[in-house]
N, C-alpha and C positions, 0 to 999 in steps of 0.2 A: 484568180478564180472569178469567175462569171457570176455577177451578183443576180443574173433571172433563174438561176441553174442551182440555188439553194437544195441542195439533197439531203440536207439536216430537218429531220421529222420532228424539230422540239417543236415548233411552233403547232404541231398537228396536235402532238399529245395532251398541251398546255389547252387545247381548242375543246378537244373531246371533253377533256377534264371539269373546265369551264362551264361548258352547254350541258353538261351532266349525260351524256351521249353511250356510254359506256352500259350496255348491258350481261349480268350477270347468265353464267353461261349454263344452260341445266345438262345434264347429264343423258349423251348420246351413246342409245344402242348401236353395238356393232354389228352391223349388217352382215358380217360375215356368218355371226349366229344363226341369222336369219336364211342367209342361201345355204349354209349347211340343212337345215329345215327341212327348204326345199327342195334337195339333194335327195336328201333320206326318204322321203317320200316320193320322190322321181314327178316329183310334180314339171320341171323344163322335158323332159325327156317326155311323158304322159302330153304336153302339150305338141311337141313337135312332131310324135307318131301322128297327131288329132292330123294336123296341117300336112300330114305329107299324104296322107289317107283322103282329106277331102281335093287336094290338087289330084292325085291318081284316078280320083274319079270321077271330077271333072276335065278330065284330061287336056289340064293344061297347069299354068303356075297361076293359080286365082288367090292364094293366099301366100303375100311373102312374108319371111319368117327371119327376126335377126335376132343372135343374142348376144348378150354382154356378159365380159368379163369381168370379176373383181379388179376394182374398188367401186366402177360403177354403182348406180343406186339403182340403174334399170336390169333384169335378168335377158326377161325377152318382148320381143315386140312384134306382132304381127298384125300385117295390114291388107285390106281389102280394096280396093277401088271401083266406084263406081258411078257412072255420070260425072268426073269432074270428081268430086266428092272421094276423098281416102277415109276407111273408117278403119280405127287403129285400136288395138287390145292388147295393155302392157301389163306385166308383172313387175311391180318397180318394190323397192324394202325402201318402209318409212320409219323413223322414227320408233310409230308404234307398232310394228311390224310389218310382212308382205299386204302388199294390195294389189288387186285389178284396177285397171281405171281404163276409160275406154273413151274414145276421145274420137272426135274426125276433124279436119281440115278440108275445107270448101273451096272451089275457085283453083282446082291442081290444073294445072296446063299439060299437053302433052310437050314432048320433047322439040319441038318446031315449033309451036306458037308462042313460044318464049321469046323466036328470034325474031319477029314481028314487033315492029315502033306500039301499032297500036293498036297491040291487042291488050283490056283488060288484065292488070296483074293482080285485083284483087283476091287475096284470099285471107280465111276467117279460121277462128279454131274455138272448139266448144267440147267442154269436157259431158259426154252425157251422163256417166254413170261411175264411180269410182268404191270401193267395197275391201274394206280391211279384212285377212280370214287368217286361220287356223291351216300352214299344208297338211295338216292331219284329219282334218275336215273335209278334204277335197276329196272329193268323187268322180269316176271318168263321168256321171251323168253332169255332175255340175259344169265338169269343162265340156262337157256337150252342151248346154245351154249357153256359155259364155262363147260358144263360136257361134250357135242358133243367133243370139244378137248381133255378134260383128258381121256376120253372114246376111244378118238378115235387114242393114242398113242401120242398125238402132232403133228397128221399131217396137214400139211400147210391150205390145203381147207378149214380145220375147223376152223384155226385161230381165237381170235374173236379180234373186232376192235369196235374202236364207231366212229361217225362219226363227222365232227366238228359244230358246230353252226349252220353256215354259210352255210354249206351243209347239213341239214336239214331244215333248211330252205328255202332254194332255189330248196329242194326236189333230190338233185343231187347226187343218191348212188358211182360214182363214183369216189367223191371226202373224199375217207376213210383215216380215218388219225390214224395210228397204235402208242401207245406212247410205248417207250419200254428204 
């Protein structure tokens, strides 16, 4: 036996043990609950009519669209590019349920300038906006807004927001409460 090639993990467990390293594990929602959700409500399907409706009419593929199968923790993903810049809009299940999060990556190269010694391969990633919801809450306006943003670079105006309870019910658009 090759004494560097130790494949006996006592000395790992003895280590953890030691350094008190061992964290107690709390209890993970199954996501599957959660894409069943989003199923029932045709919230992927309501998303990919939106995406194939705005490529139609700009008559071309301006918004690509992928989805994921279970087990994954992503549903779908779709992206826009523009100037360099990918702005990306995912339906991912967390923990505490589905969320939007919307995210871009800066500094995309095209397909040739990658093969170039030196050209710049920086790029950056920035999450702008990310929003836990209800699919029973979703409205094809609200996924009009959430493509209004990805569509529209991440700019501010488009932000989307929901509004809380209490100010929907008191009717008071004022009172918009952003979770981020």
């Amino acid at each position: 036996m090759d004494i560097h090639n130790d494949t006996r993990s006592e000395w790992i467990g003895s280590l953890i043990s030691e350094l008190d390293l061992v964290k107690e594990k709390k209890p993970v929602a199954d996501p599957n609950i959660f894409r069943i959700q989003l199923d029932k409500y045709q919230l992927p399907e309501r998303i990919r009519q939106t995406a194939t409706a705005i490529n139609e009419e700009v008559g071309y593929q301006a918004v690509y669209l992928l989805d994921f199968l279970p087990p994954q923790r992503s549903v779908v993903r779709l992206s826009f590019s523009r100037k360099k810049t990918e702005y990306i809009m995912e339906i991912v299940l967390r923990s505490s349920g589905p969320a939007v999060v919307f995210h871009s990556v800066a500094g995309v190269h095209g397909s040739w300038e990658r093969c170039f010694y030196r050209v710049s391969r920086t790029v950056g990633s920035h999450v702008e906006f990310n929003q836990n919801f209800m699919p029973a809450t979703i409205t094809n306006e609200i996924i009009r807004a959430w493509f209004s943003f990805l569509l529209s670079g991440f700019d501010k105006k488009f932000k989307p927001g929901i509004k809380t309870r209490s100010a929907r019910m008191a009717g008071c658009p004022e009172a918009i409460r952003l979770i981020e």
